[in-house]
N, C-alpha and C positions, 0 to 999 in steps of 0.2 A: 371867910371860909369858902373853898371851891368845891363842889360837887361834879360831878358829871352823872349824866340821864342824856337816855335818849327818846325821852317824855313827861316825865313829873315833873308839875311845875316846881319852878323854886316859892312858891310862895307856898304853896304845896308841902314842901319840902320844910318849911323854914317854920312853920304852925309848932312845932313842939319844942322851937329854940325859945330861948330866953333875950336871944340878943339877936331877932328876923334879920336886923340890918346886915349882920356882918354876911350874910349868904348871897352867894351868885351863883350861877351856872355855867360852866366852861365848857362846852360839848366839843370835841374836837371830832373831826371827820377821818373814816378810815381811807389809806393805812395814816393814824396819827403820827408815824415819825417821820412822814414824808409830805405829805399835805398841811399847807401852813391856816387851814379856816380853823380856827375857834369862835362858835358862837358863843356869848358871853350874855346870858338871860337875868339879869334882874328880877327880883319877884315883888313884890305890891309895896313892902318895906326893908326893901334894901336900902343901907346906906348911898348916895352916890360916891361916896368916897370909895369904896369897897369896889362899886365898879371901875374906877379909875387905878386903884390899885390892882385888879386883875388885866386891865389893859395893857398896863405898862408891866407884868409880871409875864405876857404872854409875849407878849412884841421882844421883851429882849431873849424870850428865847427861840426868836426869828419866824414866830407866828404871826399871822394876819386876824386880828380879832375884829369880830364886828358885834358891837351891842344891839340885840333887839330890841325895839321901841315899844313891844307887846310880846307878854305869854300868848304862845303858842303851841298846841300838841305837836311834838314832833321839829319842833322849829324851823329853820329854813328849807338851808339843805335837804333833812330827808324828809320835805314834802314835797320837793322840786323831784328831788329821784324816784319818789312813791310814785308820783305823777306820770312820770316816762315807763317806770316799770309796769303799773295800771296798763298804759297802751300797748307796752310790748308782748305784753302776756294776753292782752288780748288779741293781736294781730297776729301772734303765734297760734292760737286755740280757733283762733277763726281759720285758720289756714292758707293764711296771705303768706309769710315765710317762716323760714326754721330759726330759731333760738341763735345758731351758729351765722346765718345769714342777718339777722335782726341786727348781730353783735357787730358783724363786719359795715351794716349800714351806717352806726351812730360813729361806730370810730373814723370812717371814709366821709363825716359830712359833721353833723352838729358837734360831735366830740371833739375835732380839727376847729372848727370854728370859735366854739364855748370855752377853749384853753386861751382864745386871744381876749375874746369880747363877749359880754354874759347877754342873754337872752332881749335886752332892751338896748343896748348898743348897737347888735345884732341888726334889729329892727329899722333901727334909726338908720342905719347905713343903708339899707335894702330903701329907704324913701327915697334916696339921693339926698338934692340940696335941701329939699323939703322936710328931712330927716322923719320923726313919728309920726310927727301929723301926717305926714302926707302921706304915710303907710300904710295906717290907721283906716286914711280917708279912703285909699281906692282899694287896696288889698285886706282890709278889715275884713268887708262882708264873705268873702275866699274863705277865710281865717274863722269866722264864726261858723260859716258851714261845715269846715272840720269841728268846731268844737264840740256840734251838734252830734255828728256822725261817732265820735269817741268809744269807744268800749268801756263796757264796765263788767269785767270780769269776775266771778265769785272763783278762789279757791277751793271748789269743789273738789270730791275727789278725782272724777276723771280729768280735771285740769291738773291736778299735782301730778299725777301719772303722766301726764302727755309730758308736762315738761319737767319732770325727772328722768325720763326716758330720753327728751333730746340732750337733757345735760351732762352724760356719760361720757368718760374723759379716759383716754388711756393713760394722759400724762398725769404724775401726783399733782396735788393740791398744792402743795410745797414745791415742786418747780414752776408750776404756774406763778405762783406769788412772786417767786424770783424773779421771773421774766417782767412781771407787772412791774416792780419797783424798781427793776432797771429802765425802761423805759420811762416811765414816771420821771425822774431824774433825769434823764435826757430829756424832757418835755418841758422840764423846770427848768434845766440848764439855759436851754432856747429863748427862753420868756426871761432872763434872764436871774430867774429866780436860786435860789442856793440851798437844799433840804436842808432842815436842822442836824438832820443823821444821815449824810452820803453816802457814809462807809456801810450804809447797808444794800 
């Protein structure tokens, strides 16, 4: 049996079943008819069978599933995005740039780059031949000094207000998403990848 959550575990989840094994977790990332991640979360007594059958139930419908090795709040994905958002919101509220600028930096550098190669490829290739280690070794300490320096933003009220105030859009919500998911599909296309649902 599949579930989707975008936080309760499945073991969580599977406590009032009769049969723990047959549960997994399928969390698909939005927009889900365009983006091919499913994470696929086993809970403490899942079947392994059960997870091989959501694998192979995911993949042929031209998704990319990855099993986590461990429950996790929040699972991969939107901890990796929690994570960026954390600092955007803070680098906004501290008043290094606007929301509108913040958005045009990620897609002009890491968003360009994270569509080809994910965050430790990334890395590896900036060592050169030396690949992580040797990124690790000289550019680490660079890299822990931002980690130090990070934000840690409360959604207070005057931060909802700041950044409700830059998020005002005269275009709808609904032509926005059009625009996103025609690009998206051009992004896929490039990568050679093929949406499950083009035609949208």
């Amino acid at each position: 049996m599949l579930t989707s959550t975008s936080g309760i575990r499945a073991t969580d989840i599977a406590e009032a079943m009769k049969q723990p094994g047959r549960l997994v977790v399928g969390h698909p990332f939005n927009p889900p008819h365009l983006v091919p991640l499913v994470e696929v979360v086993p809970g403490e007594k899942t079947d392994p069978a059960t997870v091989e059958r959501a694998v192979a139930f995911y993949t042929a419908l031209g998704k990319k599933p990855q099993v986590l090795r461990k429950e996790v709040p929040g699972f991969v994905a939107n901890r990796l995005q929690a994570a960026l958002f954390r600092e955007a919101i803070s680098l906004v509220a501290r008043g290094v740039v606007t929301e509108s600028q913040l958005d045009d930096i990620v897609t002009s550098s890491i968003g360009l780059r994270w569509a080809v190669e994910g965050p430790f490829r990334t890395f590896a290739l900036g060592g050169g031949p030396g690949g992580l280690p040797h990124f690790l070794e000289h550019l680490g300490p660079g890299l822990q000094s931002l980690w130090d320096d990070l934000g840690t933003p409360t959604l207070d009220k005057p931060t909802v207000r700041l950044l409700s105030q830059q998020a005002v859009s005269d275009v709808p919500i609904d032509t926005l998403a059009a625009q996103r998911d025609r690009a998206q599909i051009k992004v896929m296309h490039a990568l050679g990848e093929t949406p499950h649902d083009a035609s949208t």
